[in-house]
N, C-alpha and C positions, 0 to 999 in steps of 0.2 A: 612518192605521192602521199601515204599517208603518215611520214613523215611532218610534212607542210600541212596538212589535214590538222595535226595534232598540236602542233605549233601553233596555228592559226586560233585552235579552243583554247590553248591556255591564255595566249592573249586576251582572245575575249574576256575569258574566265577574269582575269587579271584588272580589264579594265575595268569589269561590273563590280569588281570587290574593293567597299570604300575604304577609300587612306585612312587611319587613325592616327593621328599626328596630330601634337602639341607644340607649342612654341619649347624651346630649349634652354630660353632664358628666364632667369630665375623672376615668379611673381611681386618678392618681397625679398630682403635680405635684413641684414642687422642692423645696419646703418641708418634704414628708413623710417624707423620711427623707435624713439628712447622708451621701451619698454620696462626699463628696471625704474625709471621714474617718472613711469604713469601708471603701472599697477602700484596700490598699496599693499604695506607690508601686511601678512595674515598674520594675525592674531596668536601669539601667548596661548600654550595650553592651558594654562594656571591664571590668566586675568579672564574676567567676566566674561564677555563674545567668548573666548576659546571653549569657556564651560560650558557656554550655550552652544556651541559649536560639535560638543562631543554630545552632549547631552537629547540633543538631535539627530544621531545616531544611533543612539541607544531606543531611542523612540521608535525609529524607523523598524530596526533590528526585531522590537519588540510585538511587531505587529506581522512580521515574518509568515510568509503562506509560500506551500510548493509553485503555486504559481509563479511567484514575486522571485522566487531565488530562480525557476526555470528563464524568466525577464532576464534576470541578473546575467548569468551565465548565456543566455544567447548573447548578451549586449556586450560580451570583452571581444567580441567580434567590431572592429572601428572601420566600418568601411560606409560608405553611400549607401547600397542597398540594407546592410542592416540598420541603417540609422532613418533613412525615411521610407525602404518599403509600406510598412504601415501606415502611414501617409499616403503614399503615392499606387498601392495597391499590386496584386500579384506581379503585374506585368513588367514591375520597376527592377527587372534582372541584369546583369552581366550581360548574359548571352544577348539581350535585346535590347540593350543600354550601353556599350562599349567603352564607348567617349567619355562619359558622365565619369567615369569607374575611375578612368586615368586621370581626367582633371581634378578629381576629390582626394586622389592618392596624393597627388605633386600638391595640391592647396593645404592638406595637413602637414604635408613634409616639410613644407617650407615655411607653415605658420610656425612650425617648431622653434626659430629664431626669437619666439615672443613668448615660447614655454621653458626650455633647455635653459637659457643661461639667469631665468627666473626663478628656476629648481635647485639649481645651483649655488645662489645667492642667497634662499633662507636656509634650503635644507632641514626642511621640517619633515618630523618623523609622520610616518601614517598615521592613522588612528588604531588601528590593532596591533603597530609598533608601539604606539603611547601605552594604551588603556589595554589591559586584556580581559576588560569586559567589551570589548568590540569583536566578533564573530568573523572571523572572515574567509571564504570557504579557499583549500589551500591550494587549488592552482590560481584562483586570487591573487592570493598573498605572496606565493612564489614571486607570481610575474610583476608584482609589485613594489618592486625593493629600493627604488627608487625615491626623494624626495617626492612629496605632496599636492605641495604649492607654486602653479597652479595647478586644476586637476585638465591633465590632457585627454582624457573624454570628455569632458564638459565644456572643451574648446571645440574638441571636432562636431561635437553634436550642434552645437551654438554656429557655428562654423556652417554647417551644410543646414542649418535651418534659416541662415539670413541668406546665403549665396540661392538657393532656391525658391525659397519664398520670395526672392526678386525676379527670379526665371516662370515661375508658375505662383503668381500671386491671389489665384483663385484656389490653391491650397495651402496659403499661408500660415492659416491659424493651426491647421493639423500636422505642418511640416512645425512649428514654434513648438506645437505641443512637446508633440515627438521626441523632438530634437532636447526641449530639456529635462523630458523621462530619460532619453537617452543617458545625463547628467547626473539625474535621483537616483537611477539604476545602482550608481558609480558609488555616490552616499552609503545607502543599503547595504550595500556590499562591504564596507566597512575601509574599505581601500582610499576613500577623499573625503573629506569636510564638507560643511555647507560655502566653507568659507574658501576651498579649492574649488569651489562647483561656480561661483562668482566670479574671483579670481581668473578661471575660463573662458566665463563672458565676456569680462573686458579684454583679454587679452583677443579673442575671435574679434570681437567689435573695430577690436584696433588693428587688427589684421587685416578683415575684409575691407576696410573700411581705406588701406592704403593699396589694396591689390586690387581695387576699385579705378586708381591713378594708372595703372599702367597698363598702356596700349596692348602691350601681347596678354596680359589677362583678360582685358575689354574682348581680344579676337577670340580668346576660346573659352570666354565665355558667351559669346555669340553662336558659337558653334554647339557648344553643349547644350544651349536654350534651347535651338532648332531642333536637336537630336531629340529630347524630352518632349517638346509641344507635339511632334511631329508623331513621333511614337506613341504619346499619352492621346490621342486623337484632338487636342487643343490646338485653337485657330489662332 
């Protein structure tokens, strides 16, 4: 008997605890939109834009406060909650946001098809790779060894600031903000250009902008809307 008792609660248990489940199939893939020739090519270190390109850097760099570098350093963290809690306020957690978490993970994972083989293609050095008057603090630099252009923060940030600013468009202008501090952060840091921080944009733009076309993004992005409006106390 309380065998059956016990069975009977996990059940329950089981049925009150909500599925977290995404579609399977991929948002966007490579085929879906010509990427290598619709970003332009970034700029020559050594011609004009490129100069202004470092040189904005060094500006940045130069204006450096423990605040700005504590920014910096929270922000190599690429996830939803650190990119629009500040926007979206304490409550915008993992633990009380679930869904949001997974569908922002798969939607940068998969935008990567419009960053990767675009990284590959100039293979442009960083900027503390170029210039070593560019500062860059050294688990930065480490984790950044990688080509430049475009800059894959400046996508994800740009990235969850158009995909939510459509979900919650009564915090759009502080999820925009956000989203391309999240970008400048990237700058600062000495690890992207102005010119990978753009670069990003378009590439996000043209990202969301096709995983906007397909039906199983449309469903879970309906689903993570509900998740947010419902949870952020929005009608």
């Amino acid at each position: 008997m309380r065998k059956s008792t016990l069975f009977a609660v996990a059940l329950a248990c089981a049925a009150a605890t909500p599925v977290l489940a995404l579609s399977d199939k991929p948002y966007i893939t490579a085929s879906d939109v010509d990427f290598p020739a619709l970003l332009p090519p970034p700029p020559a270190e050594n011609s004009p834009l490129g100069k202004l390109d470092l040189e904005a850097i060094l500006a940045l760099q130069k204006n450096m406060t423990p605040d700005r570098m504590a920014a910096i350093q929270a922000d190599t963290v690429q996830d939803v909650y650190q990119i629009a809690g500040p926007a979206l306020g304490p409550k915008f957690t993992k633990q009380n946001f679930p869904l949001a978490g997974l569908f922002f993970d798969k939607v940068a994972r998969e935008a990567g098809v419009g960053v990767g083989p675009i990284k590959q293609k100039y293979k442009k050095l960083r900027p503390f790779q170029y210039s070593k008057n560019v500062h860059t603090p050294d688990n930065i630099a480490k984790a950044s060894q990688g080509p430049t252009y475009p800059s894959g923060h400046s996508t994800t940030g740009a990235e969850v600031a158009l995909i939510l600013g459509m979900m919650i468009p009564e915090k759009r202008e502080a999820l925009y903000e956000r989203g391309w501090e999240f970008g400048i952060n990237r700058i600062t840091s000495g690890a992207a250009y102005p010119s990978d921080f753009e670069g990003g944009h378009i590439t996000a733009t043209l990202a969301v902008n096709q995983m906007l076309k397909n039906p199983d993004f449309r469903a879970d992005f309906d689903a993570v809307k509900a998740e947010l409006r419902k949870g952020l106390g929005l009608s």
